[in-house]
MDAnalysis code that builds the backbone (N, CA, C; Angstrom):
import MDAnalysis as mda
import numpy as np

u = mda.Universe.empty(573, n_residues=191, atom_resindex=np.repeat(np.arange(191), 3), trajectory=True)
u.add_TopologyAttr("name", ["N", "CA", "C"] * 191)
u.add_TopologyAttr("resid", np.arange(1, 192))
u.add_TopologyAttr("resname", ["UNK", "UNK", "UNK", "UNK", "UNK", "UNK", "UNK", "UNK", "UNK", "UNK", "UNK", "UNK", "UNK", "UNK", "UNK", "UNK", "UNK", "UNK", "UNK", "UNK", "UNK", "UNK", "UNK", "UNK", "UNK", "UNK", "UNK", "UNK", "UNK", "UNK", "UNK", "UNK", "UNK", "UNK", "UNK", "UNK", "UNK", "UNK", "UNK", "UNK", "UNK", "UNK", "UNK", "UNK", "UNK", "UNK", "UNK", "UNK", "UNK", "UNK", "UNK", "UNK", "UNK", "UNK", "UNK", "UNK", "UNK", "UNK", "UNK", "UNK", "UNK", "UNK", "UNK", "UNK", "UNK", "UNK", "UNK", "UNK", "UNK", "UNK", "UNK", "UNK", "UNK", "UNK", "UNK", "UNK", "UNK", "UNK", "UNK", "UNK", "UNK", "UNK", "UNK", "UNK", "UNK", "UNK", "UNK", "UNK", "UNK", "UNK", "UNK", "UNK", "UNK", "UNK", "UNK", "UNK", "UNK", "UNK", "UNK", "UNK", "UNK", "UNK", "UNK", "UNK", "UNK", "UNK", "UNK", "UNK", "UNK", "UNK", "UNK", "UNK", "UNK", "UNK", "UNK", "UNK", "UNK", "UNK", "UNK", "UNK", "UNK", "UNK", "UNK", "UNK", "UNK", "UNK", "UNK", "UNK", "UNK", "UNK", "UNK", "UNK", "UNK", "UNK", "UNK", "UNK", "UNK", "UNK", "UNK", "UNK", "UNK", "UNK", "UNK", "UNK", "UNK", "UNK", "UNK", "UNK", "UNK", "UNK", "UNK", "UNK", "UNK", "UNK", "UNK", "UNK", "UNK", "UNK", "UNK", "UNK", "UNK", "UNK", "UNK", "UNK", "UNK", "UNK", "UNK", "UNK", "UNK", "UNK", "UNK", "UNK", "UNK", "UNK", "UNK", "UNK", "UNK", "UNK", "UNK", "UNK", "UNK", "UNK", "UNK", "UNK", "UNK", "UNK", "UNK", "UNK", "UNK", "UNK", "UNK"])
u.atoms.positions = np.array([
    [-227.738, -86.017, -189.077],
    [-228.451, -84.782, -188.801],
    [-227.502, -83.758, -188.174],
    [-227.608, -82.674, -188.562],
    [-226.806, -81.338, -188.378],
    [-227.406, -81.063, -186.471],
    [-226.049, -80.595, -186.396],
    [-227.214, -80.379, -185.320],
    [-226.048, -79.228, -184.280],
    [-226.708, -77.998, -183.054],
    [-225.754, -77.073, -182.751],
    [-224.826, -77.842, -181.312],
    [-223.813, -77.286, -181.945],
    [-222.354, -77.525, -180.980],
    [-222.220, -76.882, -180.188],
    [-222.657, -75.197, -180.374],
    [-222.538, -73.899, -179.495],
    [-222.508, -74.380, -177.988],
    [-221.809, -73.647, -177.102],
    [-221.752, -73.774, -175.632],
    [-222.407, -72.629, -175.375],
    [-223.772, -72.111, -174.605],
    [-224.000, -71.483, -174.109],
    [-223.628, -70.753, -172.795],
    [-223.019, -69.556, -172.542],
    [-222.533, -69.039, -171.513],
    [-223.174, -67.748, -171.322],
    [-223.586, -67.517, -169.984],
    [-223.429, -65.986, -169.133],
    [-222.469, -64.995, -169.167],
    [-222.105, -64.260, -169.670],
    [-221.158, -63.435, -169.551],
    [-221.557, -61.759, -168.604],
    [-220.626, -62.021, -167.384],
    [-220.522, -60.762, -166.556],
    [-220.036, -59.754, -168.000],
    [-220.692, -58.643, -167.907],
    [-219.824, -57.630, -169.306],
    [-219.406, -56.800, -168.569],
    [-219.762, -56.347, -167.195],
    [-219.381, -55.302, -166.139],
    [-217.529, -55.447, -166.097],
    [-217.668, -57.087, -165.681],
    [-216.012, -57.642, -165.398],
    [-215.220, -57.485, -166.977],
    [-215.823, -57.333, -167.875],
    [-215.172, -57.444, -168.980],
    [-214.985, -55.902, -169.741],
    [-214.160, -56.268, -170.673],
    [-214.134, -54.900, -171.770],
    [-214.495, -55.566, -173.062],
    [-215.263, -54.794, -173.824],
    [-216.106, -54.951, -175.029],
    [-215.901, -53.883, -176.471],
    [-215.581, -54.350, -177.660],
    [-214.562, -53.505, -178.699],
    [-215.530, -53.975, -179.604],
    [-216.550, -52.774, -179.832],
    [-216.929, -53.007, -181.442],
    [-216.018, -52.142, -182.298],
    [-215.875, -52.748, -183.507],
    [-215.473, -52.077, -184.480],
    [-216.306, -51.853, -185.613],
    [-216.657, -49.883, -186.038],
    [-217.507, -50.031, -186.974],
    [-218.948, -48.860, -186.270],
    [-218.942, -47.682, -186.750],
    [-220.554, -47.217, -186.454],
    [-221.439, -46.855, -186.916],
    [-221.350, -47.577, -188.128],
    [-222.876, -47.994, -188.832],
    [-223.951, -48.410, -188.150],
    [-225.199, -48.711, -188.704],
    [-225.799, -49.756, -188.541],
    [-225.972, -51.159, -187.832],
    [-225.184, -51.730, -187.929],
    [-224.994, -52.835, -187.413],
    [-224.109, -52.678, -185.828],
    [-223.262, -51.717, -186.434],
    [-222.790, -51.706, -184.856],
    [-223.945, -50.908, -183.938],
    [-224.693, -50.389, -184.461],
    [-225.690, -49.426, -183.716],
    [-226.573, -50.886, -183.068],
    [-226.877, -51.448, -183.856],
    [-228.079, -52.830, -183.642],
    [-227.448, -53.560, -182.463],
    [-226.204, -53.924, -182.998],
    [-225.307, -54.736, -181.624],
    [-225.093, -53.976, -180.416],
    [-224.439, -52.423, -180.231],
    [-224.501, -52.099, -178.927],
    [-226.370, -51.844, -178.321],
    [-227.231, -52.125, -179.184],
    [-228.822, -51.973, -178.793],
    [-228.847, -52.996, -177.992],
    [-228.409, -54.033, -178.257],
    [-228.711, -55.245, -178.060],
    [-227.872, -55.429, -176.588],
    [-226.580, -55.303, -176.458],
    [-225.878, -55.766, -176.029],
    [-226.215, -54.582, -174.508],
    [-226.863, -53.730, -174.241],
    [-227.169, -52.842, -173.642],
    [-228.207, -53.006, -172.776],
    [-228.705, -53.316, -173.623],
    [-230.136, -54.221, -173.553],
    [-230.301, -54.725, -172.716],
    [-229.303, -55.957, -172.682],
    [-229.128, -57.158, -171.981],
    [-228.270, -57.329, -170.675],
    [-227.223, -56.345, -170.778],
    [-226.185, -56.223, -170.007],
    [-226.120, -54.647, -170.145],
    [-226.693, -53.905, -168.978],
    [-227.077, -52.321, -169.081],
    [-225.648, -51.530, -168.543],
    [-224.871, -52.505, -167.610],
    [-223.690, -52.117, -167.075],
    [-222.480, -52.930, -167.627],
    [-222.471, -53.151, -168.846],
    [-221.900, -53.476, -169.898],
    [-220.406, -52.722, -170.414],
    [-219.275, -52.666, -170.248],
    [-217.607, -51.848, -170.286],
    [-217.678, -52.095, -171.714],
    [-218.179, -51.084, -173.120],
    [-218.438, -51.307, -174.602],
    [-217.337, -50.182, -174.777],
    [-216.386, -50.297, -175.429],
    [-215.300, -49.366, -176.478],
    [-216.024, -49.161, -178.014],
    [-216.312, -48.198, -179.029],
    [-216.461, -48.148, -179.938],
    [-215.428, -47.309, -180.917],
    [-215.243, -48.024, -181.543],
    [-213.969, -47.199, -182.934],
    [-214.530, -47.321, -184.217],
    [-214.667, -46.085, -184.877],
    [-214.751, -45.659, -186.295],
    [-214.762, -44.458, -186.530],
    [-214.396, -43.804, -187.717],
    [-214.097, -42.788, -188.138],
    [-215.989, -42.333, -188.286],
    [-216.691, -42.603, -187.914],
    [-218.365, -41.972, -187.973],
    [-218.922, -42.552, -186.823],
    [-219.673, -41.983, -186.736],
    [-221.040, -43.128, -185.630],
    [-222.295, -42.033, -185.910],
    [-223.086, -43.166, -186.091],
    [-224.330, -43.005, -186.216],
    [-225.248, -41.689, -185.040],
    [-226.081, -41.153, -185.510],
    [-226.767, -40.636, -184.107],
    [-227.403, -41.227, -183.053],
    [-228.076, -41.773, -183.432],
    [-228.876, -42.827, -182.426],
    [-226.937, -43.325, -182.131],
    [-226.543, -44.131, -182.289],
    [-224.984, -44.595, -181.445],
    [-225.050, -43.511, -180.364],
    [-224.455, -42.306, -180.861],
    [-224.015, -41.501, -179.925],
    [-224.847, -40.863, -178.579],
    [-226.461, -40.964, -179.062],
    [-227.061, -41.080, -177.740],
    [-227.519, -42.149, -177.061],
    [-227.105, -43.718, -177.963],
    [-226.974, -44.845, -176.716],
    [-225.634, -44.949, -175.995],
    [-224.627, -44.792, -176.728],
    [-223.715, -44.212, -175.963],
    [-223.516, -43.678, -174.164],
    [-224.529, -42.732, -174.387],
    [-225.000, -41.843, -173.286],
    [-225.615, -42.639, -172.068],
    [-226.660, -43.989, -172.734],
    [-226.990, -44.075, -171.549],
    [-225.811, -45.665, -170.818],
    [-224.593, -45.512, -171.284],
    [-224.409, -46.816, -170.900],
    [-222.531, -46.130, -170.899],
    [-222.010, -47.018, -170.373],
    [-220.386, -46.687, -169.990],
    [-219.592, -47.209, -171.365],
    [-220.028, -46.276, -172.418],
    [-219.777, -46.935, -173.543],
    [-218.555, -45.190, -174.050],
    [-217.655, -46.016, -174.768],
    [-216.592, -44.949, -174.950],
    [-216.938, -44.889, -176.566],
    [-216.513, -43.482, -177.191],
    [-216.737, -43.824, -178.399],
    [-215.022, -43.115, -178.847],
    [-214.206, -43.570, -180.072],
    [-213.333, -43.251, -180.288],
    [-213.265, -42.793, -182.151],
    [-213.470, -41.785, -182.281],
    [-213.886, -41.398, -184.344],
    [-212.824, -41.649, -184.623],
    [-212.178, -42.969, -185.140],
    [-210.880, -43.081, -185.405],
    [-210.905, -43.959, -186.459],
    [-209.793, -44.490, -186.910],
    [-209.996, -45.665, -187.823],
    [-209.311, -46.797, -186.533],
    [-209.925, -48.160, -187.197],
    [-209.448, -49.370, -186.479],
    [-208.001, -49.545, -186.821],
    [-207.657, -49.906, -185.387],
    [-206.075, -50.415, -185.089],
    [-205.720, -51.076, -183.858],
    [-204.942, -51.723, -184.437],
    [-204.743, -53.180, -183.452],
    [-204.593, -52.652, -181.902],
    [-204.266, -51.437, -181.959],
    [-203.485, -50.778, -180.603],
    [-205.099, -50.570, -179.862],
    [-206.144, -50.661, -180.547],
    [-207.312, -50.774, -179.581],
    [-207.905, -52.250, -179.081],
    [-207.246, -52.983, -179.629],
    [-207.758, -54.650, -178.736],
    [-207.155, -54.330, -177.515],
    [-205.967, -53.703, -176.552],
    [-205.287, -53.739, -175.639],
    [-206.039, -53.909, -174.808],
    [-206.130, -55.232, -173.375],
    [-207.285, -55.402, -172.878],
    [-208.606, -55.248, -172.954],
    [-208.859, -56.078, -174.166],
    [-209.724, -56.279, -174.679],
    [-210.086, -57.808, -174.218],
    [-211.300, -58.120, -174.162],
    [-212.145, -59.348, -173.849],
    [-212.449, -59.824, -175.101],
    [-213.902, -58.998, -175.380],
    [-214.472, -59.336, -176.504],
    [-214.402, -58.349, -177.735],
    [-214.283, -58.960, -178.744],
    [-214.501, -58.009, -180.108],
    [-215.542, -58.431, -180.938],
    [-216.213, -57.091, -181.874],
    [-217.181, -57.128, -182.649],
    [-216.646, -57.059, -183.628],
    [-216.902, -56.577, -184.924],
    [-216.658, -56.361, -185.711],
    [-217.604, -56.335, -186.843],
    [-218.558, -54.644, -187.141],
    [-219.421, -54.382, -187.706],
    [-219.210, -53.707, -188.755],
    [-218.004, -53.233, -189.793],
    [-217.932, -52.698, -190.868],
    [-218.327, -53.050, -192.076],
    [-218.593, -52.279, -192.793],
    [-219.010, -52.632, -194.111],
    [-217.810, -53.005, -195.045],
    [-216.702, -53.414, -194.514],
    [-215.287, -53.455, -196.111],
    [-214.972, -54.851, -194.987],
    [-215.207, -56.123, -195.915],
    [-215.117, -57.249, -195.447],
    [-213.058, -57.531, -194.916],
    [-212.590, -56.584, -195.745],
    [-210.677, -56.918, -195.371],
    [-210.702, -56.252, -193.775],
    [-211.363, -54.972, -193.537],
    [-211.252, -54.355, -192.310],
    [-211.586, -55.806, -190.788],
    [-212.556, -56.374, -191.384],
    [-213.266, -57.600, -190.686],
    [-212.775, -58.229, -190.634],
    [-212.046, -58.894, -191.815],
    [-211.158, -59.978, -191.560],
    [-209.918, -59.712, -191.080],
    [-208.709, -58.657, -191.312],
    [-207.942, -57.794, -190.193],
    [-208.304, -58.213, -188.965],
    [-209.445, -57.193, -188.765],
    [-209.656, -57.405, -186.848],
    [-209.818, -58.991, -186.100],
    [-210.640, -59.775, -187.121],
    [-210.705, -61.153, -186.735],
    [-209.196, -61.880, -186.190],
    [-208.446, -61.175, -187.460],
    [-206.980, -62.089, -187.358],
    [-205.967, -61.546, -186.471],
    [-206.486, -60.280, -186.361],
    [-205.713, -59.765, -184.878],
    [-206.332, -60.427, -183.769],
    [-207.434, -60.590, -183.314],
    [-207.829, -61.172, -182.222],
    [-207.524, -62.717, -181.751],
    [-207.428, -63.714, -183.044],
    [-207.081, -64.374, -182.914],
    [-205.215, -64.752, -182.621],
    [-204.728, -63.834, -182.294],
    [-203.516, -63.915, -182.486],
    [-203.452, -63.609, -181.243],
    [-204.239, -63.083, -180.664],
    [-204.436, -62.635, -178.846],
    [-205.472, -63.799, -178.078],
    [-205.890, -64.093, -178.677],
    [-206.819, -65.108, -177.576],
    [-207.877, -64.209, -177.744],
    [-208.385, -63.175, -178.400],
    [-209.564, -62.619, -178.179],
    [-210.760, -63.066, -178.346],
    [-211.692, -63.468, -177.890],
    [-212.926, -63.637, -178.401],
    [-213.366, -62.893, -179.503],
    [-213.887, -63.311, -180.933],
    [-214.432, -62.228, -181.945],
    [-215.618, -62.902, -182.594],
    [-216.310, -61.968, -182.915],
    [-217.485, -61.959, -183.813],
    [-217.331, -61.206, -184.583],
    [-217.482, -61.424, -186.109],
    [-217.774, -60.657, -186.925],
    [-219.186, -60.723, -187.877],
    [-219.963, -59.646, -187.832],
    [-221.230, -59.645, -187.916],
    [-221.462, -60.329, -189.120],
    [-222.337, -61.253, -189.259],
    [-222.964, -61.667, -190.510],
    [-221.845, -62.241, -191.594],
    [-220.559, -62.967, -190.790],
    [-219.790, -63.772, -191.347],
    [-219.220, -65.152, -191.096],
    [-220.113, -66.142, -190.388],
    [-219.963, -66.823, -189.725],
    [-218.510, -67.910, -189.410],
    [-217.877, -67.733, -190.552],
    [-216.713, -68.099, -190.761],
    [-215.853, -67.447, -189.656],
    [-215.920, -66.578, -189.416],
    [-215.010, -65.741, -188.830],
    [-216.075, -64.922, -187.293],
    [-216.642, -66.335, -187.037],
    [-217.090, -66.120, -185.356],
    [-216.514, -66.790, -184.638],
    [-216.111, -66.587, -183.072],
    [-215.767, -67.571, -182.109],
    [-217.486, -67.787, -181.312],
    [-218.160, -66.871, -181.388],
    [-219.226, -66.283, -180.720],
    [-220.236, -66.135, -181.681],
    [-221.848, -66.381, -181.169],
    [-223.207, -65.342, -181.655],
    [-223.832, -64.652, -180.744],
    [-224.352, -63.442, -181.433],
    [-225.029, -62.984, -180.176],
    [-226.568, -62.983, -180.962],
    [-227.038, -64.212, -179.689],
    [-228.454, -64.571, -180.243],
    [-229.266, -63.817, -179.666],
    [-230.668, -64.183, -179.910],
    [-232.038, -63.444, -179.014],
    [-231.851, -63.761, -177.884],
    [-232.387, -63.129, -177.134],
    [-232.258, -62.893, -175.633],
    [-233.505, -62.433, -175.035],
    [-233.779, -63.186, -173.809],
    [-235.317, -63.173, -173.325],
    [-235.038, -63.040, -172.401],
    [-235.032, -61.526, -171.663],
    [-235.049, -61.326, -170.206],
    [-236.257, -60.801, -169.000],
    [-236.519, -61.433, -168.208],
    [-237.795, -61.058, -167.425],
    [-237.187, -61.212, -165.726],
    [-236.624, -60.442, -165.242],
    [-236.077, -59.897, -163.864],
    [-234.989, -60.788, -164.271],
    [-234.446, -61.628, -162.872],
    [-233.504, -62.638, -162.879],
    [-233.503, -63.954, -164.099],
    [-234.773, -64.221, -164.567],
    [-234.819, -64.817, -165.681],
    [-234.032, -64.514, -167.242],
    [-232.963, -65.167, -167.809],
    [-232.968, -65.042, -168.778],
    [-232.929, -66.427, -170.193],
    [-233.406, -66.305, -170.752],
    [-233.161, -67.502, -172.276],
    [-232.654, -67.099, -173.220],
    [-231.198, -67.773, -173.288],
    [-230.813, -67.057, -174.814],
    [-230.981, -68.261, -175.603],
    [-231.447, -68.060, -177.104],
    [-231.512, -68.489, -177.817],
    [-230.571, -68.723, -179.316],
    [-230.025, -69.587, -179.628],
    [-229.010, -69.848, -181.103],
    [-229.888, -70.552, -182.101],
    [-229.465, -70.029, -182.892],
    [-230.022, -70.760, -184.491],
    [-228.609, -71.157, -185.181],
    [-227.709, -71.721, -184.168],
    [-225.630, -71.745, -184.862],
    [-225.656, -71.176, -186.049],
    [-225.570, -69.646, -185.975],
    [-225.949, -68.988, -187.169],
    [-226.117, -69.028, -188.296],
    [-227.100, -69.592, -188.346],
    [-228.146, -70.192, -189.424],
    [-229.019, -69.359, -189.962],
    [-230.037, -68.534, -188.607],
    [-231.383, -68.494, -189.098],
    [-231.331, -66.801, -188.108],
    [-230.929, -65.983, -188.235],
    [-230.882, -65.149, -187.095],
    [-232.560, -64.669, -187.000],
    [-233.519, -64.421, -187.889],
    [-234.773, -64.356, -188.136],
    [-235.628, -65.635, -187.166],
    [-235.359, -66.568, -187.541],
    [-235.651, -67.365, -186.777],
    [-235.631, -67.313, -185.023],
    [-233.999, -66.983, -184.692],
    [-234.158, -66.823, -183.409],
    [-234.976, -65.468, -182.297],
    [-234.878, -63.961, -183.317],
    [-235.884, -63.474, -183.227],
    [-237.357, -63.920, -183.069],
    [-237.713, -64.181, -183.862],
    [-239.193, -65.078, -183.749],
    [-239.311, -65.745, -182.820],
    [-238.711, -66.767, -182.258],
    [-238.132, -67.626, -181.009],
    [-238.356, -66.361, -179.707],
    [-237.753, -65.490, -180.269],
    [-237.596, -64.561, -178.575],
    [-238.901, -63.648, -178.826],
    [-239.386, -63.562, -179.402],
    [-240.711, -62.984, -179.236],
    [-241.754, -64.111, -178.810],
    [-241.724, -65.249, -179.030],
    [-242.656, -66.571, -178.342],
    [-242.240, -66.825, -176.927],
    [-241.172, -66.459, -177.087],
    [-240.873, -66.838, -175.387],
    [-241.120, -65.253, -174.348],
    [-241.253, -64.750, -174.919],
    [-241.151, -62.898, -174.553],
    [-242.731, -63.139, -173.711],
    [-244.058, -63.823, -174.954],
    [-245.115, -63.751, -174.717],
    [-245.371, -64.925, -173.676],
    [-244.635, -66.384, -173.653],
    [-245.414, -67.258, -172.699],
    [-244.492, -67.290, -171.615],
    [-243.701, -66.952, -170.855],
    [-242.746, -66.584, -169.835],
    [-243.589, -65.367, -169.288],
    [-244.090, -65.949, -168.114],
    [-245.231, -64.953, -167.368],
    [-244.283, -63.987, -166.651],
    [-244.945, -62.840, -166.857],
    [-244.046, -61.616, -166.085],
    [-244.056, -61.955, -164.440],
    [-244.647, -62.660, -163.958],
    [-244.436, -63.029, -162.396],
    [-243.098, -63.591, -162.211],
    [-242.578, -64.579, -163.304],
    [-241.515, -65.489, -162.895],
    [-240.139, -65.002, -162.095],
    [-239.923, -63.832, -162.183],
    [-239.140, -63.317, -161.201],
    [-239.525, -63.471, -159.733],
    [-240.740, -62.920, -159.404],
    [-241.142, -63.507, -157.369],
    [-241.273, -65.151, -157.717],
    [-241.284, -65.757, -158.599],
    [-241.085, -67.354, -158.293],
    [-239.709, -68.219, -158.311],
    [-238.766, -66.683, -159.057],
    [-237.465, -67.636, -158.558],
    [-236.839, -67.051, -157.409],
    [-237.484, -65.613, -157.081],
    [-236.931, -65.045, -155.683],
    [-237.358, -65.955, -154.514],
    [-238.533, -66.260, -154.562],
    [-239.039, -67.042, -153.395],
    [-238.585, -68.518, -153.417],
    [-238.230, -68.986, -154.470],
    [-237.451, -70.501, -154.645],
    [-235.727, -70.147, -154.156],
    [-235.116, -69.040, -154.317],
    [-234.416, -68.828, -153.634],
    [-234.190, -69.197, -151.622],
    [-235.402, -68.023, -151.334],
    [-235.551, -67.973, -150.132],
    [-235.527, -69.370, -149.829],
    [-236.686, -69.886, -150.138],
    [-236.706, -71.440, -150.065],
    [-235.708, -72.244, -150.047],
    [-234.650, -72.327, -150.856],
    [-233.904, -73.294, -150.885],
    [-232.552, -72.805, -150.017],
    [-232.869, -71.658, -149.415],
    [-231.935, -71.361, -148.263],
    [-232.286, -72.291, -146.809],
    [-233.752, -72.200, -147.000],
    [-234.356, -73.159, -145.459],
    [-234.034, -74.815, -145.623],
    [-233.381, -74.941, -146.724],
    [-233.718, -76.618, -147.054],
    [-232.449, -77.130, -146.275],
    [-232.598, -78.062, -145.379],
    [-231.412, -78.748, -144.817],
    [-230.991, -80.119, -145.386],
    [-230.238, -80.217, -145.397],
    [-229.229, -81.758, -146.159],
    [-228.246, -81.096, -146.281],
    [-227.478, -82.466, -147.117],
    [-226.505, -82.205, -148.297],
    [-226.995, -81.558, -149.606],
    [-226.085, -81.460, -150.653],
    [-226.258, -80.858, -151.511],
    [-227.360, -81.621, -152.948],
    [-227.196, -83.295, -152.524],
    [-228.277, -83.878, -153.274],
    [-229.471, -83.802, -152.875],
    [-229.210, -83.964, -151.613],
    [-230.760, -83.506, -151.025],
    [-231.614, -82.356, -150.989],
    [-230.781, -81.372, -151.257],
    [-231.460, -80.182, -151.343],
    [-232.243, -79.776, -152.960],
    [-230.910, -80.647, -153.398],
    [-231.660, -80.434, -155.266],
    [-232.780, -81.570, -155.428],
    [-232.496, -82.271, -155.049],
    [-234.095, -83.795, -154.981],
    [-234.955, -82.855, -154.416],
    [-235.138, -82.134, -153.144],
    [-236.401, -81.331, -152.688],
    [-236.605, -80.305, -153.705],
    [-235.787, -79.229, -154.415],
    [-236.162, -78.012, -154.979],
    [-236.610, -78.974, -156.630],
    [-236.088, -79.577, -156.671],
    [-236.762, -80.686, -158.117],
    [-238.285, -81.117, -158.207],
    [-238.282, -81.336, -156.866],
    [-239.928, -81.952, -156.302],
    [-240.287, -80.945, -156.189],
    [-240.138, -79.743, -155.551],
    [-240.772, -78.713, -156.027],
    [-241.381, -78.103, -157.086],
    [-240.345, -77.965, -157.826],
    [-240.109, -77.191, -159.096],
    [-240.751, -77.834, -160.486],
    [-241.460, -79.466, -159.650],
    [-241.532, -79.841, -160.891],
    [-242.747, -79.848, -161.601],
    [-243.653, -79.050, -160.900],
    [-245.390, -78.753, -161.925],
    [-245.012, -77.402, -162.303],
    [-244.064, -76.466, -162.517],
    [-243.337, -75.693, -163.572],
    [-243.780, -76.000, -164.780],
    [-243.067, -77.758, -164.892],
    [-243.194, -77.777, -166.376],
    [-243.878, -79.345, -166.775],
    [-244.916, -79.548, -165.805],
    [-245.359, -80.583, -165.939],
    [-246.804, -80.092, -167.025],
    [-247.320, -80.874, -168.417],
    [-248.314, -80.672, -169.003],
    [-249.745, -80.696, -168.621],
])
């Protein structure tokens, strides 16, 4: 049975710098997304166009836009790369530059040529669930984040603030404190 390998990680995007390439469509969808999620997010954008809607999300986020064509001389401290164009050589280019840097890359809707997905994402205050379909099913994981959108009660933020507070008063060691917040925590998800 097939089954996903993906490592799920948090990524600070504040601490990082972020390089789509491409302002079509897709790059419009990805900085939506990625904005979204991470509102104080360091996003670079390069292409010779960008969309309208781009240029006034742009606006609300520390997002640079550059009307240029792609060139390697824009990975320069670079973290992460996108890569949203429509001419699959431009994609595979940027992929193979990044990899030649250690860059992290995604290239949209080519799975061959991901280090990364950027799945659905379910955020409710401090709560978040991201979801992978190891890009398989991206429809799927949509669907997924709209089920979890609806049964993830909008309170759950004052229940992990106050489990916070809480587990500041708890005295022990460090097993002991997770055995108590466990016993706590555990008609959460009891049926």
């Amino acid at each position: 049975m097939e089954r996903n390998n993906l490592y799920p990680i948090f990524l600070k995007t504040k601490n990082l710098q972020v390089l789509i390439v491409g302002g079509g469509f897709v790059a419009e969808e990805k900085l939506t997304f990625l904005l979204k999620s991470s509102p104080d997010a360091n996003v670079t954008i390069v292409s010779p166009m960008f969309r309208e809607g781009t240029v006034t999300l742009s606006k609300k986020g520390n997002v640079k836009l550059i009307q240029k064509k792609y060139s390697k001389k824009y990975l320069k401290g670079k973290h992460i790369v996108v890569a949203t164009t429509d001419i699959p050589k431009i994609n595979e280019t940027v992929y193979s530059h990044c990899r030649k840097r250690s860059i992290l890359v995604n290239v949209a809707d080519n799975p061959p040529y991901c280090d990364f997905y950027m799945g659905g994402i379910v955020t409710k205050g401090n709560v978040k669930v991201a979801i992978s379909t190891n890009g398989k099913s991206p429809t799927t994981a949509k669907r997924l984040r709209q089920f979890f959108e609806e049964v993830i009660p909008e309170n759950i933020d004052d229940l992990v603030k106050n489990l916070n507070e809480y587990r500041k008063t708890i005295k022990g060691d460090f097993e002991e404190k997770v055995e108590k917040l466990n016993e706590f925590t555990k008609s959460l998800v009891q049926k």
